[in-house]
C-alpha angles and dihedrals in degrees: 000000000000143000117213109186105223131202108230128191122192150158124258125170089343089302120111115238136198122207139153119238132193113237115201127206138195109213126207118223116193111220102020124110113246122187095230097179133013117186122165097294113004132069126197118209106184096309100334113106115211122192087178148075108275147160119239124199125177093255100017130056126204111195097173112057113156116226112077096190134026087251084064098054112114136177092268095049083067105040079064090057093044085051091075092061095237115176084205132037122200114196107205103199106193119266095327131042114261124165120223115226125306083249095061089055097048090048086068103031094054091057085052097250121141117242136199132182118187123129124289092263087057087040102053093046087049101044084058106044082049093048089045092058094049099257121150099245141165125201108200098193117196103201100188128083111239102207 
């Protein structure tokens, strides 16, 4: 994703006018893996449709991840995300946003890693706007719903 500022012109009331807009653009970068679609479930990461938990790394994906719900998350769970070395962790917590125990947490801040939670949705789009520019993020995605 970038944002290119613009000069406009344009024509108000008969008056020519001069203002700056924001362009956005989607990149494209070849090789990474981008989550292109999320429903209640099911994940798709480039062509690869996932139905479970996974872990999802610009260049590694993780399509068994243990836990299926936030009340699931251990400790361990976590050691495997911070095994793949992420500046950045997004917790995608199903279709609402739930926070895992303050211990899980911990378990990632106190090795100086950064940590989200938000709901899948939220996860998938920031996981890609961080991977596209060139962040090492993981996005740890819960697909099933937990109520």
């Amino acid at each position: 994703m970038s944002v290119r500022v613009v000069d406009i012109f344009y024509e108000t009331a008969g008056e020519l006018r001069y203002g700056i807009a924001m362009k956005l653009t989607d990149e494209k970068i070849g090789g990474i893996n981008l989550i292109r679609s999320y429903a209640a479930g099911e994940v798709r990461i480039g062509e690869t449709v996932i139905h479970s938990s996974c872990l999802v790394k610009t260049y590694q994906l993780i399509t068994d991840w243990r836990p299926q719900t936030v009340a699931e998350i251990s400790v361990a769970d976590m050691d495997a995300v911070l095994a793949l070395k992420p500046e950045v962790v997004v917790i995608g917590s199903g279709p609402r946003q739930q926070f895992p125990a303050p211990e899980i947490l911990g378990a990632v801040l106190s090795r100086g890693v950064g940590c989200e939670v938000m709901d899948t949705g939220a996860a998938c789009r920031t996981y890609n706007i961080l991977a596209s520019e060139g962040r090492t993020v993981v996005a740890a995605l819960l697909l099933r719903n937990s109520d």
